[in-house]
PDB file of N, CA, C and O in Angstrom, chain B, residues numbered from 101:
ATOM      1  N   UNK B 101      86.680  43.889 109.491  1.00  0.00           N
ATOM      2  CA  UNK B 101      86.960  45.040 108.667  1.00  0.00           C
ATOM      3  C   UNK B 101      88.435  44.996 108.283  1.00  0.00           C
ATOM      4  O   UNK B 101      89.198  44.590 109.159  1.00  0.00           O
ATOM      5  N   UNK B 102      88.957  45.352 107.103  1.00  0.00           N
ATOM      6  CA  UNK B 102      90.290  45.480 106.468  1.00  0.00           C
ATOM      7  C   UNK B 102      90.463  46.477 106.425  1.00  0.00           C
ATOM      8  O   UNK B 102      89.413  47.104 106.567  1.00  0.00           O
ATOM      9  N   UNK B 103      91.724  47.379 106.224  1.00  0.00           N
ATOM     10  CA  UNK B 103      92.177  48.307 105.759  1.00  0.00           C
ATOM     11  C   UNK B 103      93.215  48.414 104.737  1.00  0.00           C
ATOM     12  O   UNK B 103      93.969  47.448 104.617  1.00  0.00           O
ATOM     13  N   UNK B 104      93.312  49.024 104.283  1.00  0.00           N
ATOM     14  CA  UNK B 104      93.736  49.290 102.866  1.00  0.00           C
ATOM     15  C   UNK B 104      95.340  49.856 103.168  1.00  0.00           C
ATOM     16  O   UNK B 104      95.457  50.949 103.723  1.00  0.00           O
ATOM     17  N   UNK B 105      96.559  49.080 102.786  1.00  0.00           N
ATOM     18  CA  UNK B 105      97.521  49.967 103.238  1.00  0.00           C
ATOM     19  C   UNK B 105      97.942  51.164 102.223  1.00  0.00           C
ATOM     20  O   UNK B 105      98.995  51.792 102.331  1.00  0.00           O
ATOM     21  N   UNK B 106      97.252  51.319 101.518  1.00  0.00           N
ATOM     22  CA  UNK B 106      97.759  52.688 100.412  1.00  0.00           C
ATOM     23  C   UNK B 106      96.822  54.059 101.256  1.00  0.00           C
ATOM     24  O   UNK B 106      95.706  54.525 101.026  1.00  0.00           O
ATOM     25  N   UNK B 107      97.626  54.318 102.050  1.00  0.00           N
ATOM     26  CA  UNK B 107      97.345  55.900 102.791  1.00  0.00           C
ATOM     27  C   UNK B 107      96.618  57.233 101.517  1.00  0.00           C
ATOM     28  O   UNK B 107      96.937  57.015 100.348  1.00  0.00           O
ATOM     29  N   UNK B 108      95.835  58.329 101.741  1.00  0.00           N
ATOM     30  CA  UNK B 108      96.005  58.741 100.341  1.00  0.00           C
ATOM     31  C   UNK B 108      96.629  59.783 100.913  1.00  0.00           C
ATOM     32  O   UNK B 108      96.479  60.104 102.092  1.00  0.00           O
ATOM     33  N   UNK B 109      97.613  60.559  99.814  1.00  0.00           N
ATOM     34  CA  UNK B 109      98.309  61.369  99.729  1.00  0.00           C
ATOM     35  C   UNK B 109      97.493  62.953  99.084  1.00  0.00           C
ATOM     36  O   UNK B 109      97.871  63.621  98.122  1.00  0.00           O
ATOM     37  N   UNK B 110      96.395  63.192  99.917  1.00  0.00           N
ATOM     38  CA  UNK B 110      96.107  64.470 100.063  1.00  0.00           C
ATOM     39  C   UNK B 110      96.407  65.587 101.102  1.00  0.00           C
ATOM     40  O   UNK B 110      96.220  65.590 102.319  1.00  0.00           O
ATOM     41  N   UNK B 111      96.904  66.496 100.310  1.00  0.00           N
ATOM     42  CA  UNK B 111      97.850  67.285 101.163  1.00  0.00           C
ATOM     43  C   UNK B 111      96.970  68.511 101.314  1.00  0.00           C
ATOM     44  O   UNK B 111      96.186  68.487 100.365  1.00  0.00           O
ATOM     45  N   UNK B 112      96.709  69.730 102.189  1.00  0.00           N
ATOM     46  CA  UNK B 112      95.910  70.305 102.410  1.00  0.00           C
ATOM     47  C   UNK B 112      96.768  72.084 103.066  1.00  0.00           C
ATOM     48  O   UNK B 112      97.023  72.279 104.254  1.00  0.00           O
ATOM     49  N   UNK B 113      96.932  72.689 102.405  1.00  0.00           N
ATOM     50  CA  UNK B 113      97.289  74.500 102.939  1.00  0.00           C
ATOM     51  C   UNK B 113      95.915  75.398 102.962  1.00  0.00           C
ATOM     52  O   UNK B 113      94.938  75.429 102.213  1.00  0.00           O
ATOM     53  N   UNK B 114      96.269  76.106 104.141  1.00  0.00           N
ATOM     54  CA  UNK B 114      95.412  76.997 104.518  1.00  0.00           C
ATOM     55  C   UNK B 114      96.214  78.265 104.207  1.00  0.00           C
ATOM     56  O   UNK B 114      97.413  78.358 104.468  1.00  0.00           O
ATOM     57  N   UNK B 115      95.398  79.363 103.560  1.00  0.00           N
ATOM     58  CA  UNK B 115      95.888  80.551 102.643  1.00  0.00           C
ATOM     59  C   UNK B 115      95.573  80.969 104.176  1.00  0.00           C
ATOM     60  O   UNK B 115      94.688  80.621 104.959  1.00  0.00           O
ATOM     61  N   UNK B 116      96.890  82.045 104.298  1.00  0.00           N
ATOM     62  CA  UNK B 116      97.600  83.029 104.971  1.00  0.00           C
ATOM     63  C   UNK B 116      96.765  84.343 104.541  1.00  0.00           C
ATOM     64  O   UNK B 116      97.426  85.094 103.824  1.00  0.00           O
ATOM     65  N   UNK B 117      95.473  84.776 104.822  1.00  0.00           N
ATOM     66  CA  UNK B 117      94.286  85.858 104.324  1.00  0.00           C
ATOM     67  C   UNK B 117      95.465  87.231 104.460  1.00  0.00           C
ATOM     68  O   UNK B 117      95.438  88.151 103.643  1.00  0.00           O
ATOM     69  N   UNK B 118      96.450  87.187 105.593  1.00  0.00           N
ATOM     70  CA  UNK B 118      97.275  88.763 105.656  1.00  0.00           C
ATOM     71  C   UNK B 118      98.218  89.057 104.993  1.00  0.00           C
ATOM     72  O   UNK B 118      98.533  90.232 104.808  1.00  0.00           O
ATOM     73  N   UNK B 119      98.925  87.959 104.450  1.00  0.00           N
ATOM     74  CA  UNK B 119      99.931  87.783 103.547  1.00  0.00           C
ATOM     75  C   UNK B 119      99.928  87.472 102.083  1.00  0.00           C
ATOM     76  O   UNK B 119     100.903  87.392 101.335  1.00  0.00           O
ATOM     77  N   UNK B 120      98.255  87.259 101.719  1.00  0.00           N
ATOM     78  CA  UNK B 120      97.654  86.768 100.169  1.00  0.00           C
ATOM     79  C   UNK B 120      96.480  88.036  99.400  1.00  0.00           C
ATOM     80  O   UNK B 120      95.611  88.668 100.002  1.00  0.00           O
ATOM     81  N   UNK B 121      96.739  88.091  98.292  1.00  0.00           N
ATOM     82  CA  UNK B 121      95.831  88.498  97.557  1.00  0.00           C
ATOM     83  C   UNK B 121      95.725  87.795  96.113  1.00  0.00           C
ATOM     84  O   UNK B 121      96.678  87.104  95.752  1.00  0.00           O
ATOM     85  N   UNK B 122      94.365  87.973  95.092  1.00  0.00           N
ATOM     86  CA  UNK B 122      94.325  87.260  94.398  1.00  0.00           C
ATOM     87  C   UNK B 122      94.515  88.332  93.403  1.00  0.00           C
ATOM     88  O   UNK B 122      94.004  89.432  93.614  1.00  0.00           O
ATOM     89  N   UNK B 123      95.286  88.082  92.209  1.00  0.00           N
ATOM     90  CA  UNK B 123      95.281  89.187  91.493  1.00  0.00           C
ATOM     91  C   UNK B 123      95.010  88.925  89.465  1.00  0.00           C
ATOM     92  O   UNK B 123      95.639  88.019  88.918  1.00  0.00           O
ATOM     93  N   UNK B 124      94.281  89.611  88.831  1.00  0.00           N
ATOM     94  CA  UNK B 124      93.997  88.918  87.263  1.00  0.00           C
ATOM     95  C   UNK B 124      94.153  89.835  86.391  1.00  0.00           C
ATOM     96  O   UNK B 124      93.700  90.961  86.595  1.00  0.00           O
ATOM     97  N   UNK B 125      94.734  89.562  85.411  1.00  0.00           N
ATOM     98  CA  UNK B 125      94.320  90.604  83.702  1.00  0.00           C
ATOM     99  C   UNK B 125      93.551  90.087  82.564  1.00  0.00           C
ATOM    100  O   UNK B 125      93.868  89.244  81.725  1.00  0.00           O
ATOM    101  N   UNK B 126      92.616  90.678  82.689  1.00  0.00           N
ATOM    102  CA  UNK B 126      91.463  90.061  81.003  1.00  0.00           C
ATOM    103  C   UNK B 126      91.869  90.947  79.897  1.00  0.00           C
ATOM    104  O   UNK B 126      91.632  92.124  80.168  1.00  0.00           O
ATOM    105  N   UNK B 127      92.524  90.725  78.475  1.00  0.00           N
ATOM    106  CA  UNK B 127      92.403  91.423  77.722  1.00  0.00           C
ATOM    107  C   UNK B 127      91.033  91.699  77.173  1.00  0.00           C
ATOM    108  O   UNK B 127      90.317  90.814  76.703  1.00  0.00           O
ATOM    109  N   UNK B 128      90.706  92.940  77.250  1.00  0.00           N
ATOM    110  CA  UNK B 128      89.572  93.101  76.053  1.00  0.00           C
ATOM    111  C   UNK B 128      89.529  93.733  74.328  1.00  0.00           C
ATOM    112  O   UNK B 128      89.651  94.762  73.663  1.00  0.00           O
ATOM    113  N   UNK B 129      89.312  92.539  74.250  1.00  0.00           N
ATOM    114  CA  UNK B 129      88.740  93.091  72.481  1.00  0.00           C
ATOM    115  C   UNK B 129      90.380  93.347  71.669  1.00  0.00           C
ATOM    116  O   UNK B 129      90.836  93.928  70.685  1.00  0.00           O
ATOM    117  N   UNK B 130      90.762  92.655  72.595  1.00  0.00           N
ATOM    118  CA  UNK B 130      92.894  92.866  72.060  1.00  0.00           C
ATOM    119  C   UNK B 130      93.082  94.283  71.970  1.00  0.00           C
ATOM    120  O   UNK B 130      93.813  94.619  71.039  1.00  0.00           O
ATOM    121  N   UNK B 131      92.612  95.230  72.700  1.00  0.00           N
ATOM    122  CA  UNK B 131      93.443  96.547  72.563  1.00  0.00           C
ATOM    123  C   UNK B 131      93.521  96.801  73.549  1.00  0.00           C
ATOM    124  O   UNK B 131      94.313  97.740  73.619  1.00  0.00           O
ATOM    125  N   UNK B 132      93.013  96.428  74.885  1.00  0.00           N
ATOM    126  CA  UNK B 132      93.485  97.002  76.555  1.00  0.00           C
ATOM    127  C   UNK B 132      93.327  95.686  77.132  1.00  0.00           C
ATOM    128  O   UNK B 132      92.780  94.676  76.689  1.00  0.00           O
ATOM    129  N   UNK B 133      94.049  95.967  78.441  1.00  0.00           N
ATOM    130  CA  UNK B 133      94.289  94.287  79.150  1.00  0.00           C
ATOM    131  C   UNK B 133      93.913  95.541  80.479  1.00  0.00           C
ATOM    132  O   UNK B 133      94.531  96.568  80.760  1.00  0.00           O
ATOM    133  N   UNK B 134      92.222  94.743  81.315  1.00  0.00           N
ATOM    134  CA  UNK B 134      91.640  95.061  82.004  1.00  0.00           C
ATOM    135  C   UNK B 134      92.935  94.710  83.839  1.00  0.00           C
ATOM    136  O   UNK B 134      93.795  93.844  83.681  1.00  0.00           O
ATOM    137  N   UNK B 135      92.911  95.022  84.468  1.00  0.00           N
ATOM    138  CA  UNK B 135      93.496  94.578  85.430  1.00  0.00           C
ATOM    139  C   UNK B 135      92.660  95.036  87.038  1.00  0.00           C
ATOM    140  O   UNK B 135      92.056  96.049  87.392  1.00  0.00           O
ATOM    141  N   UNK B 136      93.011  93.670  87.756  1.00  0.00           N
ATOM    142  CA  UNK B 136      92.237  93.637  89.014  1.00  0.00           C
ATOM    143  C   UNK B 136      92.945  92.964  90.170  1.00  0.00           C
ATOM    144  O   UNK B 136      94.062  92.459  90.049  1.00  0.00           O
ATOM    145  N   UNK B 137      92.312  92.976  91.198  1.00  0.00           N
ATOM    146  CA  UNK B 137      92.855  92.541  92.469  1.00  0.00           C
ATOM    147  C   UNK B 137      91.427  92.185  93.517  1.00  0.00           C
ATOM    148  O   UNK B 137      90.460  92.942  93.594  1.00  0.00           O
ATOM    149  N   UNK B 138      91.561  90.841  94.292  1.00  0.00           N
ATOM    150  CA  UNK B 138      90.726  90.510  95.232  1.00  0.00           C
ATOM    151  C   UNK B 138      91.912  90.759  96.539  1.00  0.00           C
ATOM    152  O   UNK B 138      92.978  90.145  96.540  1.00  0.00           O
ATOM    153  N   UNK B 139      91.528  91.758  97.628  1.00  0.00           N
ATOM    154  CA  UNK B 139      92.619  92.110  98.839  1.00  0.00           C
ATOM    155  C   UNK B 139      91.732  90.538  99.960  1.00  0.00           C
ATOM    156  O   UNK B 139      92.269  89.846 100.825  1.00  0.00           O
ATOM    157  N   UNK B 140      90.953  90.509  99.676  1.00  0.00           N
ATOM    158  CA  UNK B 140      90.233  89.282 101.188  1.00  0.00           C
ATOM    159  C   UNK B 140      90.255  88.106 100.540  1.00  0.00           C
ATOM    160  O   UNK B 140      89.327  87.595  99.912  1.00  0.00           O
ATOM    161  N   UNK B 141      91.466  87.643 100.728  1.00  0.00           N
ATOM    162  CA  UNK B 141      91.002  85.985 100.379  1.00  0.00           C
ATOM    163  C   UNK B 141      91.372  85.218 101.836  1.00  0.00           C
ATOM    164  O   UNK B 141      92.033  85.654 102.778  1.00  0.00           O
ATOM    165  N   UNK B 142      90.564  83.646 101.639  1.00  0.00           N
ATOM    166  CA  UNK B 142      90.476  83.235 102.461  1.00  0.00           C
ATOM    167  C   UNK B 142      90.163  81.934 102.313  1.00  0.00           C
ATOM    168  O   UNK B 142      89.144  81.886 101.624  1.00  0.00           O
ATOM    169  N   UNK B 143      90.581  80.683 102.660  1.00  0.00           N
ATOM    170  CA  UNK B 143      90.340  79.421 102.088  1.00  0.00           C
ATOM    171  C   UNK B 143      91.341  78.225 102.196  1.00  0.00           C
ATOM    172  O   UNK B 143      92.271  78.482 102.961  1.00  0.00           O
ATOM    173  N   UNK B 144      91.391  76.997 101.635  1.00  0.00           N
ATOM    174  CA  UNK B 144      92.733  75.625 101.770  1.00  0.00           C
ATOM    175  C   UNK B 144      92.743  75.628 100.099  1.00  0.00           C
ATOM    176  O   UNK B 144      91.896  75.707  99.209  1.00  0.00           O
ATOM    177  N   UNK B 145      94.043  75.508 100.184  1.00  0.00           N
ATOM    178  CA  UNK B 145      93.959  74.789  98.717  1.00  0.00           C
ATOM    179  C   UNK B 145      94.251  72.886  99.214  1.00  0.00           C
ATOM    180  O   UNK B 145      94.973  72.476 100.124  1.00  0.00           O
ATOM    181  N   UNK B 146      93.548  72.205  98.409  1.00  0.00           N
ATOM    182  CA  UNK B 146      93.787  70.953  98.314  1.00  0.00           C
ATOM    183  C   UNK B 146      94.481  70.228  97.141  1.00  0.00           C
ATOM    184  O   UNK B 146      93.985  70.386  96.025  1.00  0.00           O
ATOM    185  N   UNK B 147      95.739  69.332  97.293  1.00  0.00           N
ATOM    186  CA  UNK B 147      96.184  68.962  96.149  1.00  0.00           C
ATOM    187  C   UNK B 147      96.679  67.108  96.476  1.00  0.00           C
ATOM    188  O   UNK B 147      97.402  66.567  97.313  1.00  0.00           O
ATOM    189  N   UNK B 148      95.600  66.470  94.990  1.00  0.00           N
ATOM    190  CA  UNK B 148      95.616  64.886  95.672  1.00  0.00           C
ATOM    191  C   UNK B 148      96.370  64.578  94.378  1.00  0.00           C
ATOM    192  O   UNK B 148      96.025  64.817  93.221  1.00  0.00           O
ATOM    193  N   UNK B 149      97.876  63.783  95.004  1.00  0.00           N
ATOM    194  CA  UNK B 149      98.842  63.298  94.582  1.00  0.00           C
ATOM    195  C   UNK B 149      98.724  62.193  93.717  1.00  0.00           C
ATOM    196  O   UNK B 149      99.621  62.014  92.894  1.00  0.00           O
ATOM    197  N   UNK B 150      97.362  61.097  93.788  1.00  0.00           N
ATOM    198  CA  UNK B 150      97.116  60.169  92.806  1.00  0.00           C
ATOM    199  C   UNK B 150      96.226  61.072  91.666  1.00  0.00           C
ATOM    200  O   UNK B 150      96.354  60.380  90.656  1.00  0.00           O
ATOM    201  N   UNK B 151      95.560  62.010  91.363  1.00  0.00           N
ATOM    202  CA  UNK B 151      94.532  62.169  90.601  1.00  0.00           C
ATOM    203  C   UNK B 151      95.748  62.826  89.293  1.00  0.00           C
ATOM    204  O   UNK B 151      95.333  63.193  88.194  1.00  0.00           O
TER     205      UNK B 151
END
């Protein structure tokens, strides 16, 4: 068996659920911009350095 020396460079954070919320604005119909908030998030973000 060989191995490959190019390591991959995926890096991986786990969201802080007490310290995070997700928050959005949809305009509608261009005369009001709807606004919202998710308070429970929970999850990794993943981010791969070759793609």
């Amino acid at each position: 068996m060989t191995v490959s020396p190019i390591e991959t460079a995926t890096k991986a954070w786990t969201i802080d659920s007490t310290h995070s919320s997700v928050e959005f604005k949809v305009k509608h119909m261009m005369i009001s911009t709807i606004k919202g908030q998710f308070g429970a998030v929970e999850g990794t973000i993943e981010i791969d350095d070759t793609s």
